[in-house]
N, C-alpha and C positions, 0 to 999 in steps of 0.2 A: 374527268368523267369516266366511270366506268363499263366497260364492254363486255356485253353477254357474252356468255359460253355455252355453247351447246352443245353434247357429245361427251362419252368418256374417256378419260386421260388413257393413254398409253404406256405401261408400264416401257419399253424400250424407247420411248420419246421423255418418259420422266430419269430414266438410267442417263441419259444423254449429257441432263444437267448435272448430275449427282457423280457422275465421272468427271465432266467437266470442273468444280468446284475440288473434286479433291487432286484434281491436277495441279487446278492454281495453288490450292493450301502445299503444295509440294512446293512447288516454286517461290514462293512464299518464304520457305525455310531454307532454301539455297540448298548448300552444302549436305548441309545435314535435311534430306526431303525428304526421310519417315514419316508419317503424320498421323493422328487420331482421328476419330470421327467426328468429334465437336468440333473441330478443327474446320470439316467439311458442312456440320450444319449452321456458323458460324457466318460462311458466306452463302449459303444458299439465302438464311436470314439476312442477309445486306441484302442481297437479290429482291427478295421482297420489301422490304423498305424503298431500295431506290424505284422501283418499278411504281409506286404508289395508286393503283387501278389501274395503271397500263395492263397490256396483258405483252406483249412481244413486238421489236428485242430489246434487250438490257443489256447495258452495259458498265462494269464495273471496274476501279482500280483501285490497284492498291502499290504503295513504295516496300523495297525490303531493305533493310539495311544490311549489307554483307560486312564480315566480320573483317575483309580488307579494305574497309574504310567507304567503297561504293554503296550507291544505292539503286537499286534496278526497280525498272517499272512494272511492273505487270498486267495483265487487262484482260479482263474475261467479258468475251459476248454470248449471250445465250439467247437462245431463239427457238422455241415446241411451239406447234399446236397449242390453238388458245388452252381446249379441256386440260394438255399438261402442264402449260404455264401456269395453270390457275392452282395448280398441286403447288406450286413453286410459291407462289404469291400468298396462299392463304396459309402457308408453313405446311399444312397436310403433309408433303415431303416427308417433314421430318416426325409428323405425331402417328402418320398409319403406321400399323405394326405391319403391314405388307410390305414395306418399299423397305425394312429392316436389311432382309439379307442384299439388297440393294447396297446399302452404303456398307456392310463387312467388305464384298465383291471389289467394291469401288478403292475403299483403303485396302485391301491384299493388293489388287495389279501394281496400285502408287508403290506401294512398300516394296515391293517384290520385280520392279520393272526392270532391267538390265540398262532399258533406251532409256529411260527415265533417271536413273542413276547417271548415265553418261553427261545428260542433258543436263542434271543440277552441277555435276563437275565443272561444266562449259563455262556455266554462269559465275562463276565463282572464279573469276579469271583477273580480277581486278581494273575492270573495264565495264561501267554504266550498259549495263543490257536494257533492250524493251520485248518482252516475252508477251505473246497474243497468244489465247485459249480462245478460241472459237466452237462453240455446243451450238450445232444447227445441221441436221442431218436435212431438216425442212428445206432449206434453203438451194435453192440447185439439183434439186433431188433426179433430173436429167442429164445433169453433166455429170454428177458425181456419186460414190457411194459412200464417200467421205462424212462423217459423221462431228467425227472432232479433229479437229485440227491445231498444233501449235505451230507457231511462229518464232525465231527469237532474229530479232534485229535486222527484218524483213525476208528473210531465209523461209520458205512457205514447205519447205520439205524435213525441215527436221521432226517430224510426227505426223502420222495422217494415218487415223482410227476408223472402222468400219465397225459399228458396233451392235453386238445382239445381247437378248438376254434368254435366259434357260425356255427353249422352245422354240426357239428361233433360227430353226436349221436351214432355212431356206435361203440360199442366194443366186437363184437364175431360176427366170421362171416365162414360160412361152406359152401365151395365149391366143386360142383361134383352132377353127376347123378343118384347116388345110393342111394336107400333108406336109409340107414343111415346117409347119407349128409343131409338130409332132415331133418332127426326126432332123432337126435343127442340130441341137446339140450334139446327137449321133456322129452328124456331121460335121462338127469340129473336132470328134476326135480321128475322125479319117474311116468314119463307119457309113456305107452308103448303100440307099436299098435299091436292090432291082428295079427297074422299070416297069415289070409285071406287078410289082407288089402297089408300086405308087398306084397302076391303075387299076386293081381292086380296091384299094383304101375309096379314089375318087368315087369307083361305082357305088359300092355300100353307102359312104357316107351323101349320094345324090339323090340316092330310094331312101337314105333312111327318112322315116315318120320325124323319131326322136329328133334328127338336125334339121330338119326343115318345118315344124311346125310347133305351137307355142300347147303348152298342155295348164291344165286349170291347176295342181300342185306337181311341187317338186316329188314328192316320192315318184306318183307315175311318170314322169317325165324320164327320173332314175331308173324303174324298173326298165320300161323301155330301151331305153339306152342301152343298158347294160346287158339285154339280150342283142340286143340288134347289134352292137359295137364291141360289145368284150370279147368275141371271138377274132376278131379282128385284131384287137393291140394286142393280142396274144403272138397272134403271129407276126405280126411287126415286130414286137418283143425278140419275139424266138430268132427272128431272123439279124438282129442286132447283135445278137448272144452269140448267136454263130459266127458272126463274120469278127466277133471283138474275142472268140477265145482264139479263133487263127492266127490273133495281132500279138497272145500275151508268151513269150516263151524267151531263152537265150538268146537274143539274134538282133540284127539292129532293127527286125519290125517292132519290136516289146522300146529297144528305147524309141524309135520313133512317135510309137502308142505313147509310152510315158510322157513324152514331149506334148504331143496330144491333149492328151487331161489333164497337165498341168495347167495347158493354155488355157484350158476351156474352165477348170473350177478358177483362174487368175479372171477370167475376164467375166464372167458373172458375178464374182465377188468382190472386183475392183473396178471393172472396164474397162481394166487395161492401164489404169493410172499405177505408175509405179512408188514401190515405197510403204503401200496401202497395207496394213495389219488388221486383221481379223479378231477384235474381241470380243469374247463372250464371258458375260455375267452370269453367277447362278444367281435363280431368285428362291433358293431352296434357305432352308431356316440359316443353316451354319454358314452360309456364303462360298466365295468362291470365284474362279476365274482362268480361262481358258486363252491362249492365243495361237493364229494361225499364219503365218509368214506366205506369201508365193513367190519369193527369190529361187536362188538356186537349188538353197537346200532342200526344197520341198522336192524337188525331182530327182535331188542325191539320196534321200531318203523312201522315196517310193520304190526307184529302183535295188533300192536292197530288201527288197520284201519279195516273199511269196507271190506276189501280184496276181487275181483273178480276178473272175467273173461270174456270177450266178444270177437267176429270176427266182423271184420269190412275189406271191401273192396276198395284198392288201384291199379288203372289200369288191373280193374277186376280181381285181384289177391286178397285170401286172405291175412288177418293178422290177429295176436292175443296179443290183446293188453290188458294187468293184469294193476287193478284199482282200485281207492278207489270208495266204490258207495255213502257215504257218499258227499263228496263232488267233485266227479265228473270228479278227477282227472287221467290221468296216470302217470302210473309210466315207464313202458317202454311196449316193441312188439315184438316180432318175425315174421318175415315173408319173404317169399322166392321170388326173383324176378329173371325176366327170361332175361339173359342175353347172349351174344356172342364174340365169340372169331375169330380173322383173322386167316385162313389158306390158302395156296394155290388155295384152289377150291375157296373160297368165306368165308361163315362165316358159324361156326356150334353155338350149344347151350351149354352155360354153365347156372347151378344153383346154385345163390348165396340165400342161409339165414343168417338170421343178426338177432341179437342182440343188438336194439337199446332202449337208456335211453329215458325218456321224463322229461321234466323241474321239474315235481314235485317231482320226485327219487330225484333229489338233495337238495331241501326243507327239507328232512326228517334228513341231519345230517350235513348240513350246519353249517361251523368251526362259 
């Protein structure tokens, strides 16, 4: 019997599968685990066949035969949201010319993996392996931020994927009115506001209009806000900025600091689960693909930069964006955007901050 679907598919929920598949098509080939892209629409195609109006999850095997006489097993689960299952199942996957630079992205990391390389060596050991691919980000989505995960012969740590695709800079994000929603993150990296400041933050935001009462649209709810409140994360901002350029110089506060924000972008983009790699897909025409390590290296290589700090303003909202001043780059931001939520009366005000990468974080420990 088949199960509706309601809602549209996710491109980084539909990446999930389409990484996954050219994983196994890697493993698949043992030794030699270069692969093509028919290779990967190949089994996405088994996917849908075996699924047969199912909508999630699927589970598929396949035998390889290694050229030292074994045969290893391998086994792919895959598990999206109905709406992206259903890209999976009705092949869409492979005929939208969108999900294109998708599957280049997906065969560059295969081809190009260093861990991946290690991993087909392993296998090729002349000893019967049973190799698990697991594609379900859905799955757990509270314990973990583990996206894809492989297995080889119940070892649950040799690969563990955190995966985005082009636009998808965000990994820690704190919602809510209260000043600690706000200045959480500040505060893992060892940045901490006056007491005076917490208690204007409290006053303003207990007069304001914008946080305590629902407005008939978002815009006025926004305009409001952002008079009544922008002055405010300004100098919350300001005062962050201050107390994190005191931390960045020669001295063991800057490593202490570095120690800091390693923690803090390791544990919003993993949660602290170690091992956990950071990939990002482009969904741009030619493809592509990025990765972000948070072992040691990430802290060996911060520490040899120019390391700062700046504000810069985004729909008249601060941010604070840590950078090399060397050459000019970031590395990621924090900053709070003023958002709303549907109720009965109309919309009231939610506060989201975030935690997002920028291009050149992932420069820095690229496999």
């Amino acid at each position: 019997m088949k199960t509706s679907v309601r809602g549209k598919p996710n491109k980084g929920d539909v990446a999930e599968a389409i990484l996954g598949a050219a994983m196994t098509a890697s493993f698949r080939r043992g030794f030699d685990h270069r692969i093509q892209q028919d290779e990967v629409e190949d089994i996405l195609s088994d996917i849908a066949d075996r699924a047969s109006g199912c909508i999630s999850p699927v589970m598929m095997e396949y035998q390889a035969e290694r050229t030292s006489g074994e045969t290893d097993t391998i086994l792919l689960r895959v598990c999206l949201p109905k709406p992206s299952m259903r890209m999976v199942i009705d092949r869409s996957v492979i005929t939208d010319k969108s999900m294109a630079p998708l599957f280049k992205s997906s065969v560059g990391f295969v081809n190009n993996s260093g861990r991946l390389a290690e991993l087909a060596e392993m296998c090729a050991d002349g000893i019967t392996n049973t190799i698990r691919v697991f594609s379900g980000g859905t799955e757990n989505q509270r314990g973990t931020k583990v996206d894809i995960k492989t297995e080889i012969d119940g070892d649950s740590e040799v690969l563990k994927i955190s995966l985005k695709v082009t636009g998808g800079a965000q990994i820690g994000q704190s919602v809510g009115l209260k000043f600690e929603n706000i200045t959480r993150f500040w505060k893992s990296m060892g940045i901490f506001m006056p007491g005076e400041v917490q208690q204007e933050f409290d006053k303003i935001v207990e007069t304001s209009i914008a946080a305590s009462e629902a407005f008939e649209s978002r815009d006025k709810l926004y305009v409001t806000a952002l008079k009544e409140l922008g002055p405010l994360f300004q100098r919350l901002y300001e005062s962050a900025l201050k107390q994190a350029k005191s931390l960045v110089g020669n001295d063991q506060k800057d490593i202490n600091f570095i120690k800091n924000v390693v923690g803090l972008l390791r544990e919003q983009a993993t949660r602290g689960e170690p091992g956990v790699v950071l990939v990002k897909l482009s969904t741009r025409k030619n493809g592509g693909f990025s990765t972000l390590s948070f072992d040691q290296s990430l802290s060996d290589e911060i520490a040899k930069l120019d390391f700062d700090v700046k504000i810069e303003f985004e729909d008249s909202l601060p941010k604070m964006i840590f950078f090399d001043r060397k050459t000019e780059k970031d590395l990621f931001q924090i900053r709070t955007r003023l958002d709303t939520r549907k109720v009965k009366a109309g919309r009231r005000l939610i506060l989201r901050t975030y935690v997002e990468t920028k291009p050149f974080l992932f420069e820095l420990t690229s496999d």
